[in-house]
VOMAR-708653 format. One record per residue: residue in one letter; x, z negated, y negated of N, C-alpha, C, CB in turn; residue number from 1. Coordinates in Angstrom, 2 decimals. Glycine has a CB too. Example, Ala and Ser with C-alpha at 12.3 -4.5 7.8 and 13.67 -1.06 7.14 Angstrom:
REM VOMAR-708653
+----+---------+---------+---------+---------+---------+---------+---------+---------+---------+---------+---------+---------+-----+
| aa |    n_xx |    n_zz |    n_yy |   ca_xx |   ca_zz |   ca_yy |    c_xx |    c_zz |    c_yy |   cb_xx |   cb_zz |   cb_yy |   i |
+----+---------+---------+---------+---------+---------+---------+---------+---------+---------+---------+---------+---------+-----+
|  A |   13.19 |   -7.80 |    5.69 |   12.30 |   -7.80 |    4.50 |   13.20 |   -7.80 |    3.30 |   11.31 |   -9.05 |    4.47 |   1 |
|  S |   12.85 |   -7.08 |    2.25 |   13.67 |   -7.14 |    1.06 |   12.90 |   -7.87 |   -0.03 |   14.08 |   -5.72 |    0.60 |   2 |
+----+---------+---------+---------+---------+---------+---------+---------+---------+---------+---------+---------+---------+-----+
REM end
This chain:
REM VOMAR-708653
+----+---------+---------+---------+---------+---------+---------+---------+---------+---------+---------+---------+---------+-----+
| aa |    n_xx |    n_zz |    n_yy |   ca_xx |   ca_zz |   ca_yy |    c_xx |    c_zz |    c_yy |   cb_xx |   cb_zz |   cb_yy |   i |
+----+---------+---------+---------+---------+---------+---------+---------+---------+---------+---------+---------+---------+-----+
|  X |   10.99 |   23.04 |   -9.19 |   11.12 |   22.00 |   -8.18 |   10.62 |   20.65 |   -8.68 |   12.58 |   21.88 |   -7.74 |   1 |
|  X |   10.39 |   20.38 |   -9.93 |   10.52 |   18.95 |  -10.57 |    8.74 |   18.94 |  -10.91 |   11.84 |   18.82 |  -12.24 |   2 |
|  X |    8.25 |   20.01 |  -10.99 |    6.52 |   19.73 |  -10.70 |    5.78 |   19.97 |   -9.33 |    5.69 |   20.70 |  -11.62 |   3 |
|  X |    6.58 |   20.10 |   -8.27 |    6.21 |   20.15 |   -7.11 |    5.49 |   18.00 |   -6.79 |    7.84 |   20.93 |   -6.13 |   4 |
|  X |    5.94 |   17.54 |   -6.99 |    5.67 |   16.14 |   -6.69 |    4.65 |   15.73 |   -7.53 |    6.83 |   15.26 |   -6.84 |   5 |
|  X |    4.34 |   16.05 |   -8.67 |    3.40 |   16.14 |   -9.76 |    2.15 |   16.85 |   -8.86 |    4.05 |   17.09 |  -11.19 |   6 |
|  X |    2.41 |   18.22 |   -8.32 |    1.00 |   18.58 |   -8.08 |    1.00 |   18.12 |   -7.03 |    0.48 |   19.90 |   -8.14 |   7 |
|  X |    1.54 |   17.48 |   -5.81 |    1.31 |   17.21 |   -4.54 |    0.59 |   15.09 |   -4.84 |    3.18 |   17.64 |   -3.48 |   8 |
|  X |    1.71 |   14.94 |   -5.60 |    1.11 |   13.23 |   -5.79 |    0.58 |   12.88 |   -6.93 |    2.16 |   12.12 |   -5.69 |   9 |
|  X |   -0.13 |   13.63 |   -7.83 |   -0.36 |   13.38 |   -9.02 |   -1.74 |   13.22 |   -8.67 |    0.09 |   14.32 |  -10.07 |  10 |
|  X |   -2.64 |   13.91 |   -7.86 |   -4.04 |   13.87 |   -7.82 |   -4.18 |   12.43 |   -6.48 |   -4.76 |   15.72 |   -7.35 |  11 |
|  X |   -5.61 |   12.20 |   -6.42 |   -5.32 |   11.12 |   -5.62 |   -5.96 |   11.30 |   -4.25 |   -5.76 |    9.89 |   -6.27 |  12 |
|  X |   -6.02 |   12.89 |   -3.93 |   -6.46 |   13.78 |   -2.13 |   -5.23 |   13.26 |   -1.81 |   -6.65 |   15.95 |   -1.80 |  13 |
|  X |   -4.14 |   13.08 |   -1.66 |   -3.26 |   13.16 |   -0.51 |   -3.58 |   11.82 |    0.06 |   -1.67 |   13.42 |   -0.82 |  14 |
|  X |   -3.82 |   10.53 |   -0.73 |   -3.63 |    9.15 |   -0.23 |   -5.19 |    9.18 |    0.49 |   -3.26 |    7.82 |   -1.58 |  15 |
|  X |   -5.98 |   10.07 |   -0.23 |   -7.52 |    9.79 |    0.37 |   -7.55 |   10.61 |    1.61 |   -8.86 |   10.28 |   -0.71 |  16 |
|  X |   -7.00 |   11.55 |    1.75 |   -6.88 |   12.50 |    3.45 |   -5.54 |   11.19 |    4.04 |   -5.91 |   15.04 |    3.26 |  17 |
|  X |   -4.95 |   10.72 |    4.09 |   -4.26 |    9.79 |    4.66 |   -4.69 |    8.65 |    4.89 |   -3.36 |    9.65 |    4.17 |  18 |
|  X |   -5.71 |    8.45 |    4.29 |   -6.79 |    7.36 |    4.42 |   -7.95 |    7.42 |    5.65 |   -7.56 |    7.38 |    3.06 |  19 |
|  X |   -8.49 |    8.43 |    5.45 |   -9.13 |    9.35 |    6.23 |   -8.69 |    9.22 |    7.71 |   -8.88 |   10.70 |    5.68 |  20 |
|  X |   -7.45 |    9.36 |    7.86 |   -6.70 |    9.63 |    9.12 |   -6.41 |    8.47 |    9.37 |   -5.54 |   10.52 |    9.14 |  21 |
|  X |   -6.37 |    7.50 |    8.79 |   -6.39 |    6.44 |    8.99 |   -7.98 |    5.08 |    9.31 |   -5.58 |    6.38 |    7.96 |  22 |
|  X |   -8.62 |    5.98 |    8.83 |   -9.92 |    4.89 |    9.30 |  -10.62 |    5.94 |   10.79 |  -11.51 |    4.63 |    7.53 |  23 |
|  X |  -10.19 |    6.76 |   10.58 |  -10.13 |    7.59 |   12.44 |   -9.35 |    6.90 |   13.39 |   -9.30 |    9.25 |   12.58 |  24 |
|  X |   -8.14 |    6.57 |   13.08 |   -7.26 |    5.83 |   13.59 |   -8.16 |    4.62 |   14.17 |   -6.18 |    5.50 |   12.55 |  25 |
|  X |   -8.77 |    3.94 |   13.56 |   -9.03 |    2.59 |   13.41 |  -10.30 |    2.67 |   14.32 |   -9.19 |    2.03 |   11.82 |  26 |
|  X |  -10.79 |    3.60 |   13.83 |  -12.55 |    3.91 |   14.73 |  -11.76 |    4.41 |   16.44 |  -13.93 |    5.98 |   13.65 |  27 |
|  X |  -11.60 |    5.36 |   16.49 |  -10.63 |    5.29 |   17.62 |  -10.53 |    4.03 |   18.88 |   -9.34 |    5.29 |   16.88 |  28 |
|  X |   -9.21 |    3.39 |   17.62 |   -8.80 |    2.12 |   18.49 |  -10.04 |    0.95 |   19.17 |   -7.81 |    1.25 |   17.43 |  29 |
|  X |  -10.93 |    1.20 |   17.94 |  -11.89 |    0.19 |   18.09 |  -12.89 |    0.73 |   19.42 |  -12.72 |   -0.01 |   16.57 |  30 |
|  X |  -12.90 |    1.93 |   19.81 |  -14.00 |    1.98 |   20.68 |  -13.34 |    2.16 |   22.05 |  -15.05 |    3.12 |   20.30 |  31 |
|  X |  -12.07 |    1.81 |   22.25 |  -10.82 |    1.69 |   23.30 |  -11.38 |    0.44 |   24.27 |   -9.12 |    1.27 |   22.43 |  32 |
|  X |  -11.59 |    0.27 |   25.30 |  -11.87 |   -0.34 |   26.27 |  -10.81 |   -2.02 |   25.80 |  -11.50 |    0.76 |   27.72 |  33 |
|  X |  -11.67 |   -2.66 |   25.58 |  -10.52 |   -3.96 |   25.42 |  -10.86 |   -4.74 |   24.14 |   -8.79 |   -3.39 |   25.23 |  34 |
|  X |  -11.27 |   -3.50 |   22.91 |  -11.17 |   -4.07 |   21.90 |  -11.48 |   -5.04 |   21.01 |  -11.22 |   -3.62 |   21.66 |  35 |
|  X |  -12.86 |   -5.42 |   21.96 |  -13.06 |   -6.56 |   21.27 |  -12.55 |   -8.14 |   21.46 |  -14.21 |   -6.54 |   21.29 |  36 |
|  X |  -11.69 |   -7.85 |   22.62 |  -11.12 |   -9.06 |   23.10 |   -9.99 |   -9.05 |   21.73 |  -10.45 |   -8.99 |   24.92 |  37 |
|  X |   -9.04 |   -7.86 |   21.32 |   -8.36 |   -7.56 |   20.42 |   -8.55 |   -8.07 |   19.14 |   -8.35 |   -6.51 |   20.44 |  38 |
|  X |   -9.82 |   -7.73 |   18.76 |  -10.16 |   -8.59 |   17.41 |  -10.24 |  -10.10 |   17.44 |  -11.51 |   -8.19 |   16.89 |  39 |
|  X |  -10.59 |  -10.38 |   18.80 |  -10.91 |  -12.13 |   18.29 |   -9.54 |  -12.39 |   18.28 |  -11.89 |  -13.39 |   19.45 |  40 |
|  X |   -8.18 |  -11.77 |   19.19 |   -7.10 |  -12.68 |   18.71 |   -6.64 |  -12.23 |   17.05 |   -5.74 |  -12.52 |   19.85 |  41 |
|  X |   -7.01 |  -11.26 |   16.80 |   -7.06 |  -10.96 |   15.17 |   -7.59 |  -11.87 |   14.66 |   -7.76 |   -9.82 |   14.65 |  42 |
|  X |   -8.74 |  -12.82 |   14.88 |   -9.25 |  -13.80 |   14.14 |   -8.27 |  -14.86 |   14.13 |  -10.51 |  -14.22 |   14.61 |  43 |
|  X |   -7.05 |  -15.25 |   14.67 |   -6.29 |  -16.22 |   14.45 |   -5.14 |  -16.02 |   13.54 |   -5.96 |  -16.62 |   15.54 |  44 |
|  X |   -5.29 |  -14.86 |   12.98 |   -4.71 |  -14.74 |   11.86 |   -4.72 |  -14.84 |   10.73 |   -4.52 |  -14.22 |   11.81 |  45 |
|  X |   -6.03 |  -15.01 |   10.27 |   -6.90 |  -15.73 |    9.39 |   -7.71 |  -17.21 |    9.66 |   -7.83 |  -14.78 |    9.15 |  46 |
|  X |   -7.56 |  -17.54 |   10.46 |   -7.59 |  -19.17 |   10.84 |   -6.41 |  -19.90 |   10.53 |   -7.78 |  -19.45 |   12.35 |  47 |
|  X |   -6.80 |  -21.15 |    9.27 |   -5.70 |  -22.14 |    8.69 |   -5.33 |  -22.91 |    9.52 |   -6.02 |  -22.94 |    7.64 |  48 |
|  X |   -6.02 |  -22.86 |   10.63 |   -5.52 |  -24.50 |   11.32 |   -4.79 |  -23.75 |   12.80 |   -7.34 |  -25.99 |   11.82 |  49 |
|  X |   -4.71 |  -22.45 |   12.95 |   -3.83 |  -21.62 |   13.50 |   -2.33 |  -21.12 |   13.09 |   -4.51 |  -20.73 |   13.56 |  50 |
|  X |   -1.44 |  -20.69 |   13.87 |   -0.48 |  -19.60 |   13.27 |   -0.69 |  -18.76 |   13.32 |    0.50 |  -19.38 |   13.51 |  51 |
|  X |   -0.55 |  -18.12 |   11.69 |   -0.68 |  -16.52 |   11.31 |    0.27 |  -15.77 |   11.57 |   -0.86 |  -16.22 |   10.01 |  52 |
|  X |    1.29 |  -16.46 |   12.24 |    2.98 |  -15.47 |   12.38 |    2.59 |  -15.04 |   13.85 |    4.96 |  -16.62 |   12.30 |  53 |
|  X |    2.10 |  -16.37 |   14.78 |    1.65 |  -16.23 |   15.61 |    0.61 |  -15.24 |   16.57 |    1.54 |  -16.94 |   15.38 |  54 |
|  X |   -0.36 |  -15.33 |   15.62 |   -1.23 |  -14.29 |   15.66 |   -1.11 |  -12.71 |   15.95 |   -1.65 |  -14.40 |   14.67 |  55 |
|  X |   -0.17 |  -12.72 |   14.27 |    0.44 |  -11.16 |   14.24 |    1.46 |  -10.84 |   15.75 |    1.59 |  -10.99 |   12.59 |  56 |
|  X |    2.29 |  -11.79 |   16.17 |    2.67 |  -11.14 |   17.30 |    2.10 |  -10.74 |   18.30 |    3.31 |  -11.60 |   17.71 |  57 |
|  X |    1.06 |  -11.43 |   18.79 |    0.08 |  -11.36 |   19.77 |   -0.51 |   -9.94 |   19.49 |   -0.97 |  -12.59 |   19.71 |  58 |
|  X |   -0.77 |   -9.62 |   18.08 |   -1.63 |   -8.57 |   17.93 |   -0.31 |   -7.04 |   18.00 |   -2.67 |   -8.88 |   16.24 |  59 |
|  X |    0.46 |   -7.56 |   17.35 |    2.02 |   -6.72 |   17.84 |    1.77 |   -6.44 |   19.53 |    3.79 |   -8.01 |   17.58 |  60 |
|  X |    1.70 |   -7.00 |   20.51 |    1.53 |   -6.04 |   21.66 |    0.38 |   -5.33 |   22.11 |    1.83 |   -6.60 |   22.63 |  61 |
|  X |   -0.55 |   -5.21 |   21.38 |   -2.05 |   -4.01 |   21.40 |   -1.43 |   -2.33 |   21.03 |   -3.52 |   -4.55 |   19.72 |  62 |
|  X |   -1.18 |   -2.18 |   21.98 |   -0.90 |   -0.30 |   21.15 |   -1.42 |    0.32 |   19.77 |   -1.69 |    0.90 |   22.09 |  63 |
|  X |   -3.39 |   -0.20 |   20.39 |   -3.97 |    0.07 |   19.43 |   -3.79 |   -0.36 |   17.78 |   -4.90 |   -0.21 |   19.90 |  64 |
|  X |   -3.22 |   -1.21 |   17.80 |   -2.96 |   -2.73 |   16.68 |   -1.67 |   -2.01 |   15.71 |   -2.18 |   -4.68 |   17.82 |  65 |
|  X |   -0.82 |   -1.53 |   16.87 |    0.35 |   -0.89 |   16.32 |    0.38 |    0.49 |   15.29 |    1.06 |   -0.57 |   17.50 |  66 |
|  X |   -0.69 |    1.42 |   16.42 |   -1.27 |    2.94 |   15.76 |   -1.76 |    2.24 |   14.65 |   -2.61 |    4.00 |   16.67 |  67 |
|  X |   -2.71 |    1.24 |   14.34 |   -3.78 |    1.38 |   13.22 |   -2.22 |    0.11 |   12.00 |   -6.16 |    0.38 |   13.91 |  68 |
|  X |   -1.78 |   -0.09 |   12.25 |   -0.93 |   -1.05 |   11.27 |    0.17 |   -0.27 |   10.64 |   -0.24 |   -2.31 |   12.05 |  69 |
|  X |    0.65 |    1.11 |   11.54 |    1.66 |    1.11 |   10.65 |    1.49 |    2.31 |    9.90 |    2.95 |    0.99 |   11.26 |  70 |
|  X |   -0.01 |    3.26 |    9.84 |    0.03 |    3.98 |    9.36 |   -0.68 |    3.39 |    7.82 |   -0.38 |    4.95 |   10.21 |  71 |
|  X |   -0.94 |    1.91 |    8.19 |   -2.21 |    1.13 |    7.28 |   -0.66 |    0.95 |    6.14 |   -3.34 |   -0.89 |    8.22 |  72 |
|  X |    0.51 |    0.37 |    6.44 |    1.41 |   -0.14 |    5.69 |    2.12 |    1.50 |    4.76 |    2.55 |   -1.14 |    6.84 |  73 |
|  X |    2.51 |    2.25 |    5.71 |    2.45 |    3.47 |    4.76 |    1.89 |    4.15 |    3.85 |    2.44 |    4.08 |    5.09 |  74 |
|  X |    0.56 |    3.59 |    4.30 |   -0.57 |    4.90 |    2.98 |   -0.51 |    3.57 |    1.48 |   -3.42 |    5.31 |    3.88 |  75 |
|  X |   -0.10 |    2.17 |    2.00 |   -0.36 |    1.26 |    1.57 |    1.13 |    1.51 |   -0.07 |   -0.37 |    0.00 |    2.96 |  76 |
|  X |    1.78 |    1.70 |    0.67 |    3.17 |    1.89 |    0.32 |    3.48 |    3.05 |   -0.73 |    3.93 |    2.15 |    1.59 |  77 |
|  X |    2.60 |    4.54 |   -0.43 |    2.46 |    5.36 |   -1.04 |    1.57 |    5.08 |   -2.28 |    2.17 |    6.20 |   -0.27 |  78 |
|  X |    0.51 |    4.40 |   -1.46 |   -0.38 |    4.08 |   -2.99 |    0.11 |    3.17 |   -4.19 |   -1.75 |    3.33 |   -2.64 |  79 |
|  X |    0.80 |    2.35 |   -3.73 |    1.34 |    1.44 |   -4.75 |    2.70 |    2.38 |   -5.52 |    1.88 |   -0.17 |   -3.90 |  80 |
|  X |    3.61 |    3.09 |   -4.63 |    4.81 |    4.16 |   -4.71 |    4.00 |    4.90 |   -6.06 |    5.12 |    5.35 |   -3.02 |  81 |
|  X |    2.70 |    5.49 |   -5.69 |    2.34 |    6.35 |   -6.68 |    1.85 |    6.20 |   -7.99 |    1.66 |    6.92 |   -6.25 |  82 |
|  X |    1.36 |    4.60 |   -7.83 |    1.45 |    4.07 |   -9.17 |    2.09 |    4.22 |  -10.04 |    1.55 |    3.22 |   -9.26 |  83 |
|  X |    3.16 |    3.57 |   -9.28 |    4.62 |    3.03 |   -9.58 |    5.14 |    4.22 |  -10.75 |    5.73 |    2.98 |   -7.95 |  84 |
|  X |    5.05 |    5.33 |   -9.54 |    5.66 |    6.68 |  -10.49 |    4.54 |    7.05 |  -11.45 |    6.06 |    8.19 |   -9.51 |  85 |
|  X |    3.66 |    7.15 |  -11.29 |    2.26 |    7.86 |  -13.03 |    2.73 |    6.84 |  -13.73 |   -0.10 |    7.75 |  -13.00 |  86 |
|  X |    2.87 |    5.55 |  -13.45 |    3.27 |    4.92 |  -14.96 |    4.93 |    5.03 |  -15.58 |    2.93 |    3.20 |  -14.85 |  87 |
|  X |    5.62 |    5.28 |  -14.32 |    6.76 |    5.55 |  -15.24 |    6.50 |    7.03 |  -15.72 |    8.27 |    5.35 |  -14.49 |  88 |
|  X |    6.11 |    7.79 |  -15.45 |    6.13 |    9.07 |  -15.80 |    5.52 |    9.27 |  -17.19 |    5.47 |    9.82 |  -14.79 |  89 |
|  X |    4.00 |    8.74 |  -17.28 |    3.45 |    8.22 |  -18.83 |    4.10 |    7.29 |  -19.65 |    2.19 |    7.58 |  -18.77 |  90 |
|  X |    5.08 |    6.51 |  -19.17 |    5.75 |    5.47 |  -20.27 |    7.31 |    5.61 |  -20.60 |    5.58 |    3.93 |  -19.72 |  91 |
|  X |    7.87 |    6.59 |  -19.87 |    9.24 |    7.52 |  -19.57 |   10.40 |    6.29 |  -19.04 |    9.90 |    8.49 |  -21.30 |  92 |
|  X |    9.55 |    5.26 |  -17.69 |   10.12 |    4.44 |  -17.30 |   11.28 |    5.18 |  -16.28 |    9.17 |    3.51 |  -16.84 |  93 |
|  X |   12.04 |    4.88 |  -15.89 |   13.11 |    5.37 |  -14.80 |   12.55 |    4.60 |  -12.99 |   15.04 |    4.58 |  -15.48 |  94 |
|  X |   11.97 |    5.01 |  -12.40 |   11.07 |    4.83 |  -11.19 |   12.06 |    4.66 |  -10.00 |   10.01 |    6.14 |  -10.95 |  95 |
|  X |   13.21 |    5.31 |   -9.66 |   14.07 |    5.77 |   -8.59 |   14.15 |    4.59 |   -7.85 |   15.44 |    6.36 |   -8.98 |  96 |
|  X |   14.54 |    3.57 |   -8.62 |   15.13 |    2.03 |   -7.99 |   13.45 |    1.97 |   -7.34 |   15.81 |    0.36 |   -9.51 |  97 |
|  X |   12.99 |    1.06 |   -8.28 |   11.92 |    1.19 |   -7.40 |   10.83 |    1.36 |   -6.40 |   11.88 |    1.25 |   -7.45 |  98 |
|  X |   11.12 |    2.58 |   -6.50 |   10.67 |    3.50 |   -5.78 |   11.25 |    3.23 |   -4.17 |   11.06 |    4.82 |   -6.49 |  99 |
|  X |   12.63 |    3.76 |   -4.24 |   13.26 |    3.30 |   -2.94 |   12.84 |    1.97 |   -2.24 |   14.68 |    3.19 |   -3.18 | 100 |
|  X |   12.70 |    0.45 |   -3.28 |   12.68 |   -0.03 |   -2.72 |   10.81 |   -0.29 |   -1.79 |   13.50 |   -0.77 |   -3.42 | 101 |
|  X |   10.33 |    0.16 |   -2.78 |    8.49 |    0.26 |   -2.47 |    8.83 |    1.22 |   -0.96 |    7.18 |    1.47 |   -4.15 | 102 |
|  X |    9.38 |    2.10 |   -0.85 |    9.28 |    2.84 |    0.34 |    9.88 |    1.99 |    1.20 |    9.87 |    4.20 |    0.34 | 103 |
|  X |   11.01 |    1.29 |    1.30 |   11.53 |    0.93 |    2.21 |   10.86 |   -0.46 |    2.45 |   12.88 |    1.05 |    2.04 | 104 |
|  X |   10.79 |   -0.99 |    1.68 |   10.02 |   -2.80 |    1.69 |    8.74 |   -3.16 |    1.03 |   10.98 |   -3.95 |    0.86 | 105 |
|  X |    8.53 |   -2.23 |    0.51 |    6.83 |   -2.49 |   -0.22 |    6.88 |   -3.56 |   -1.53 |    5.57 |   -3.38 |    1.16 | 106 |
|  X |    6.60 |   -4.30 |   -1.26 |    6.01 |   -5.00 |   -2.69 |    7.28 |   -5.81 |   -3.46 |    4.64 |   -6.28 |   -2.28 | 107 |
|  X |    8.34 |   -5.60 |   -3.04 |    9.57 |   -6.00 |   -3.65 |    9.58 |   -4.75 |   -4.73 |   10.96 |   -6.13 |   -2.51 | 108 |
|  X |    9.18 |   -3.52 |   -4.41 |    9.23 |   -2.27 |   -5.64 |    8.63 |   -2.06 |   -7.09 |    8.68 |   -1.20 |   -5.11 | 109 |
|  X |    7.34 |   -2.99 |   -6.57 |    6.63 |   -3.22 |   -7.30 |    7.33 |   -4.29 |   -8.43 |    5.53 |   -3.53 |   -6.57 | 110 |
|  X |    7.71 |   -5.48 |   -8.04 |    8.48 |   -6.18 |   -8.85 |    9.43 |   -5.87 |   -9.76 |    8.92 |   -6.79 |   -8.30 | 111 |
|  X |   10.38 |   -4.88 |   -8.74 |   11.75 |   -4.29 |   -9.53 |   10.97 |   -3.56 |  -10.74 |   12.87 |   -3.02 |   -8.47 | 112 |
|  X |    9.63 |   -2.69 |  -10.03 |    9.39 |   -1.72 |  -11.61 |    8.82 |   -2.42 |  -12.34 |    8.50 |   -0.36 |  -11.69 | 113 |
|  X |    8.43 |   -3.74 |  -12.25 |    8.04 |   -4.82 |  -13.33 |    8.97 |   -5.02 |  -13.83 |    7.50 |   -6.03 |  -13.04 | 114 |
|  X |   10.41 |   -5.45 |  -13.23 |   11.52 |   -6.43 |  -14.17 |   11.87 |   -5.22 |  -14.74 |   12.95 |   -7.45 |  -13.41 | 115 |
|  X |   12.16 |   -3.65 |  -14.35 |   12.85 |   -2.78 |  -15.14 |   11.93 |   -2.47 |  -16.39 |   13.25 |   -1.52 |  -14.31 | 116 |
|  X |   10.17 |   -2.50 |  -16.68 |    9.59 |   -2.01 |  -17.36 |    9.68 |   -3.31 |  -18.65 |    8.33 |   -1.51 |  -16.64 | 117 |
|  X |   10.04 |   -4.79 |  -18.18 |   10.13 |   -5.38 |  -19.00 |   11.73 |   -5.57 |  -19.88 |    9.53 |   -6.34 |  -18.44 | 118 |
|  X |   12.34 |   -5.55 |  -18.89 |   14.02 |   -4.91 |  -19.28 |   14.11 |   -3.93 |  -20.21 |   14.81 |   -4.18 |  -18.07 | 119 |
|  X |   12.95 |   -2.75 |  -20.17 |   13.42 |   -1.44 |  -20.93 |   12.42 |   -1.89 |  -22.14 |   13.10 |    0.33 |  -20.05 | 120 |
|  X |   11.69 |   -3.03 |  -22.60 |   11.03 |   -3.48 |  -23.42 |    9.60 |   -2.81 |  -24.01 |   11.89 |   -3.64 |  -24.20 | 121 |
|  X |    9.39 |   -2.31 |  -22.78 |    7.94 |   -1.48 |  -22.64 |    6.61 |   -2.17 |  -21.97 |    8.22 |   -0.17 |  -21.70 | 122 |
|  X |    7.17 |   -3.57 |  -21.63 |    6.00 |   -4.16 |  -21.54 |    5.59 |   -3.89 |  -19.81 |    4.96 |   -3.49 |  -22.73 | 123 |
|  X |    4.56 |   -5.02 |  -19.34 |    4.18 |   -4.65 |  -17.76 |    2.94 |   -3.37 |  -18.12 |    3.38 |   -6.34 |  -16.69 | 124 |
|  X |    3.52 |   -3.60 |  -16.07 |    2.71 |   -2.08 |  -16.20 |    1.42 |   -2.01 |  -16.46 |    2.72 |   -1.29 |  -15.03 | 125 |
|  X |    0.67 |   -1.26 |  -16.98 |   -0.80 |   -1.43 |  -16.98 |   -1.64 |   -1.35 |  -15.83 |   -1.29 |   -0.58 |  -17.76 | 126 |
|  X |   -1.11 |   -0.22 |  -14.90 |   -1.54 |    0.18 |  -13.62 |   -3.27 |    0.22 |  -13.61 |   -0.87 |   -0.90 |  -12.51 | 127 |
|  X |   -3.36 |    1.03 |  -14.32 |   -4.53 |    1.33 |  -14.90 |   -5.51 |    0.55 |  -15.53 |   -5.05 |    1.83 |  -14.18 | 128 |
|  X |   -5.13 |   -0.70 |  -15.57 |   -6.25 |   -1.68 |  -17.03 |   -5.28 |   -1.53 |  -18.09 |   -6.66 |   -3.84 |  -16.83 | 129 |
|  X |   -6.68 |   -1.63 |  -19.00 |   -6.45 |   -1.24 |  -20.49 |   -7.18 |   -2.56 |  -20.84 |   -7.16 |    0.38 |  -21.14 | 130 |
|  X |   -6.72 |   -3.30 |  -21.99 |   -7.04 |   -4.30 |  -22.81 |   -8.82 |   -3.68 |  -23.48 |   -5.57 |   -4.48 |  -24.07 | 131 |
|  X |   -8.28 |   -2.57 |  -23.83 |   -9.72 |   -1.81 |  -24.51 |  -11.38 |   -1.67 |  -23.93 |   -9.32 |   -0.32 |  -24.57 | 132 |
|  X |  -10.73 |   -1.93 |  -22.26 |  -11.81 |   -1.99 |  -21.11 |  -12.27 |   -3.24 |  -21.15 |  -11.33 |   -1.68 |  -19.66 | 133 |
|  X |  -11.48 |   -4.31 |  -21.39 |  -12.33 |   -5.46 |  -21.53 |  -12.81 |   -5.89 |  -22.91 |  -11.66 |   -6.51 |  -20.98 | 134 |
|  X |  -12.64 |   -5.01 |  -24.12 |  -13.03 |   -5.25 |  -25.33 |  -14.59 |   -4.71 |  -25.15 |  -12.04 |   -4.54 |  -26.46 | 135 |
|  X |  -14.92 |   -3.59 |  -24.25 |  -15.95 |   -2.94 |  -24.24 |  -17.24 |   -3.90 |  -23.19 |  -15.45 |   -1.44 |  -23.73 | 136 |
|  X |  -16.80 |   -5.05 |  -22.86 |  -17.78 |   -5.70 |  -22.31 |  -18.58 |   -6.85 |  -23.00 |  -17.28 |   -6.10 |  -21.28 | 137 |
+----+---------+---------+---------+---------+---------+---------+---------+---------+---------+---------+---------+---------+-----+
REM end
């Protein structure tokens, strides 16, 4: 039971077929009767002299906006989740806290497995840079 999660999240097909389903998603929405009126209020979410809280609500009532956002925050969630766990798993960090919270709130998880990896005196995570990669340039 305890290498079932290893072979299902250890390789990186599951986040890339969820990805997949997700830029279908997106192609989809985009060729939906409307959509380009949709994006320009998307452009006020990235406009400084606009509200960005603002924005996002506006874009909160597009169906389409909704399908393509919340599957975008999940795969988003998993990918960082799966970090999270290969490095505790290579550094024999304890992930659980974490973890929960990356699933439930996202980038607060990420933190916790920072303060726990520096707590357990193992140093931040590498999350795949190596010091050695920039010795080689």
């Amino acid at each position: 039971l305890r290498t079932q999660p290893k072979k299902i999240m250890g390789p990186i097909t599951p986040i890339l077929a969820l990805a997949a389903v997700h830029l279908l998603t997106v192609i989809l929405a985009a060729s939906q009767e409307g959509a380009l009126s949709q994006v320009l209020v998307f452009q006020e979410v990235f406009d400084p002299s606009m509200s960005q809280l603002g924005g996002m609500q506006k874009m909160f009532a597009f169906p389409n906006f909704v399908a393509e956002e919340w599957p975008h925050v999940l795969i988003w969630d998993l990918f960082v989740g799966r970090a999270i766990w290969l490095d505790g798993l290579k550094r024999g960090i304890d992930t659980r806290v974490a973890l929960l919270f990356c699933n439930f709130i996202g980038p607060p998880g990420l933190l916790i497995h920072v303060g726990n990896c520096l707590l357990s005196g193992k140093g931040l995570p590498p999350m795949g840079y190596s010091e050695d990669d920039e010795d080689a340039d």
